[in-house]
N, C-alpha and C positions, 0 to 999 in steps of 0.2 A: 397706787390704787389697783393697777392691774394684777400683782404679788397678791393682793390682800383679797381680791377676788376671786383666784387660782384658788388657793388656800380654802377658803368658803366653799368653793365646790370641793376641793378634795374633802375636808371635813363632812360636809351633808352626805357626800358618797359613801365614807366610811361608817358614819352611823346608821343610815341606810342598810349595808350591809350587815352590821350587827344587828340590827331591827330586824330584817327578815333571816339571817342565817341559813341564804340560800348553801345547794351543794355547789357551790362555785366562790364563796366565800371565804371561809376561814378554815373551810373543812378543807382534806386532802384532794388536789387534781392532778391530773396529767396532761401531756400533751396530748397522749391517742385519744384521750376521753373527750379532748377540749375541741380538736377535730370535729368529737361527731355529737355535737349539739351536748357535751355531758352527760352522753348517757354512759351509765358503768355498771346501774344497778346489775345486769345479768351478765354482765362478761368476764373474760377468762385470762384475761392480760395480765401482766407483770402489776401494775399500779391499782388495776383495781381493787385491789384485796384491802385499800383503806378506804374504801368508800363503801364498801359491802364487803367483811369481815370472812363472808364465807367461799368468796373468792380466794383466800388463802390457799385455801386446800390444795388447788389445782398447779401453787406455785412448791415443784419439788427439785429446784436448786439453790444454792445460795448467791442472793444479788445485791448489791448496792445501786443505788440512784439520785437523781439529782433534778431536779424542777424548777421553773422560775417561770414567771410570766409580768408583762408589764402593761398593763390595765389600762387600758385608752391612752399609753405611751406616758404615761405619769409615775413618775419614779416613786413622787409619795404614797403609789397604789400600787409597788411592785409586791409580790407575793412568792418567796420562796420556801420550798420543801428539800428534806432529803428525807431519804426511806431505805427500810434495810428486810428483807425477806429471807427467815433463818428458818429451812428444812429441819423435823424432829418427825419423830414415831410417837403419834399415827398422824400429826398434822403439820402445820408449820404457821410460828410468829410472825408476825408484822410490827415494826416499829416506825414511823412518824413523827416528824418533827419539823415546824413551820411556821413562818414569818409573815405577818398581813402588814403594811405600813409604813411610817416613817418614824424618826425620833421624839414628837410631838404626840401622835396618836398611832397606837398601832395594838396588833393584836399576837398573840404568841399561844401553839399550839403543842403538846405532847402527845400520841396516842401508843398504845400495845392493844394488837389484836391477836388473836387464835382460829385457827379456820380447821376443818378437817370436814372428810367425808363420812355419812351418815348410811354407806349403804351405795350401792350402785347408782342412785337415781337422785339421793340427796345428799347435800352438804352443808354447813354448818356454820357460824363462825359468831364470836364476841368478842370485845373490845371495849378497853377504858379509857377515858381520854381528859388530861388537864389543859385551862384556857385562863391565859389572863390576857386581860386587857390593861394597858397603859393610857395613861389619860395626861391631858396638859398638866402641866406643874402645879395650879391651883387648885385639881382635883384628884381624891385618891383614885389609886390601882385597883384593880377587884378580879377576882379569881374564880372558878367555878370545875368541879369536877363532874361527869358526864360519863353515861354507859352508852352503850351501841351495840347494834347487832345486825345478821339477816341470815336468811336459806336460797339456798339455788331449788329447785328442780328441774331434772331433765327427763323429760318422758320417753324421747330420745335422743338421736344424737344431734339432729341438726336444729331442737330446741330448749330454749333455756327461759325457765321464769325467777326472778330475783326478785327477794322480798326485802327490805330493811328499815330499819327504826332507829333515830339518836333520839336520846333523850328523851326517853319515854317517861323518866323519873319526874319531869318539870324541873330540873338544878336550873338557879339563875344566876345574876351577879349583883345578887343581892338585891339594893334599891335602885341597884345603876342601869341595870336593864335585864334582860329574857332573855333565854336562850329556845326558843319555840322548838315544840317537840316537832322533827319530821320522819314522816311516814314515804317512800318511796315503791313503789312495783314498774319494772323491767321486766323485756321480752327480747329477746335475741334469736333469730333464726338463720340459718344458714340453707339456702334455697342451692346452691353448688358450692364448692370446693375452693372458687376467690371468691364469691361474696357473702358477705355476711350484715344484714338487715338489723337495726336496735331502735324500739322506741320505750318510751321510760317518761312515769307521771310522776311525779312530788308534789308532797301537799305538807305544808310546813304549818299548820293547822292557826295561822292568821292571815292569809291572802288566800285570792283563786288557786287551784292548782296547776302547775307547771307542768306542758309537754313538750319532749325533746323526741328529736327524729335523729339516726344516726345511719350513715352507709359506708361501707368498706370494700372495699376493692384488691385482693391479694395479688398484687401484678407478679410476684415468685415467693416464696418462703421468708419470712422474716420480712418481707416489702411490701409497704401496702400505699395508697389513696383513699385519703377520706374527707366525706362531706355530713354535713349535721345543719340540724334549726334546734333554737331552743326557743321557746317563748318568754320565758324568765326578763325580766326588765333589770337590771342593762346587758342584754347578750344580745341573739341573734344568730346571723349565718355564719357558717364556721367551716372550714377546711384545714387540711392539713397532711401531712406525708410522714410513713412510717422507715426509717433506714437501718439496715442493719452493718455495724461497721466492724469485722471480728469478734471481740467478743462482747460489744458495745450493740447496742439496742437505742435507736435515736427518733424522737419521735417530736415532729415542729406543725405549730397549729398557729391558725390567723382566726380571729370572729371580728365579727364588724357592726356596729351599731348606728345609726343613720345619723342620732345626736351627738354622740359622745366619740366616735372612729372608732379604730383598730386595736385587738390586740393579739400581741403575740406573744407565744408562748412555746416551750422546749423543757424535752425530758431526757436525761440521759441517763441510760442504767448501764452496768456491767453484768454480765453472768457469768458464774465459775465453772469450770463443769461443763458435760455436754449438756448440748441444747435437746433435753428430751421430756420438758413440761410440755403439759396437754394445752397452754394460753390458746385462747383460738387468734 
């Protein structure tokens, strides 16, 4: 009885998550993001260029990475990514690729983005992305293909506004369920030299909308502390530390929920190359 009851919440959790399609779901995360309440719309970091497209731009080495997180410690809720950021003239690709689930029910992710700058002050980016869902054995599979986008603005240097859109098309999965179009806007300011301020609404145009608070603390170059709130049900308070290990970028996040516990999460990228992208 106790298996059978575990199981029943993981299942209602995961359709849940398909039902809203929050950005903490089945879309791309990271650890720094997960940090700071998930906010990513306006920043300049290595990972965020799959969750705001125009993010891209600002990534001019070549990386590979690696993500996981284990969702209120339930392995049938673990969530892994890997990502790959491929510099070009005049912008640079994003690739994404990601796992929501377990054998039973679970969800699987492909995306390609494009990002480039628009100009001194603006930047740019779009992205396509394929999703299927797996379903228990007595129900079909269903698939669904998906466009995406957004723009930075920087008016100057120690501000940034990120706009972004999935699915603005309405693609669904068919009769099995929706994929809700979301609309996000981010704010990123930088008030000195280690800190750096984010907050960021989502509105996934079937529930209230979502606000996230995010704070960063650059204790030296490539090393930071971070703290975040999201309001989003099931998140919450969130912290987490950014390290940098040679050529390795390591970044570990905890959020905590009052019903459901802990989770934690870790991002590991490499970069090739000198370290001479603008990420803030």
């Amino acid at each position: 009885m106790e298996l059978f009851r575990q199981l029943s919440i993981v299942l209602l959790l995961l359709f849940q998550s398909l039902s809203v399609y929050s950005q903490t779901d089945i879309r791309p995360v990271s650890g720094a993001a997960a940090a700071m309440g998930n906010c990513s719309l306006s920043m300049q970091g290595n990972w965020d260029g799959f969750t705001n497209q125009a993010s891209l731009a600002y990534q001019r080495q070549f990386w590979v990475g690696a993500h996981h997180e284990n969702r209120f410690m339930l392995s049938e809720l673990g969530l892994s990514m890997l990502g790959v950021a491929i510099p070009v003239k005049p912008g640079t690709f994003g690739v994404d690729i990601s796992h929501l689930g377990f054998s039973g029910f679970s969800t699987s992710r492909a995306g390609l983005g494009y990002g480039m700058f628009l100009g001194k002050r603006f930047a740019a980016g779009v992205g396509l992305a394929f999703t299927r869902m797996q379903l228990p054995a007595d129900y079909r599979n269903a698939t669904a293909f998906t466009v995406e986008g957004g723009v930075h603005y920087m008016p100057t240097s120690k501000l940034t506004f990120g706009f972004y859109v999935f699915n603005p098309t309405g693609s669904t999965f068919d009769d099995l369920g929706d994929l809700p179009t979301l609309m996000g806007l981010g704010v990123t300011y930088l008030p000195s030299q280690n800190i750096l301020l984010a907050f960021q609404i989502d509105d996934d145009t079937q529930r209230a909308p979502t606000f996230r608070f995010g704070l960063e603390y650059r204790v030296m170059e490539r090393t930071a502390l971070r703290l975040g709130y999201s309001a989003a049900s099931p998140e919450g308070i969130t912290a987490g530390v950014g390290l940098p290990i040679k050529g390795f970028d390591i970044d570990f996040s905890l959020s905590h929920h009052q019903q459901l516990g802990f989770t934690p999460s870790l991002s590991v990228a490499y970069l090739f190359g000198k370290k001479d992208n603008k990420a803030q």
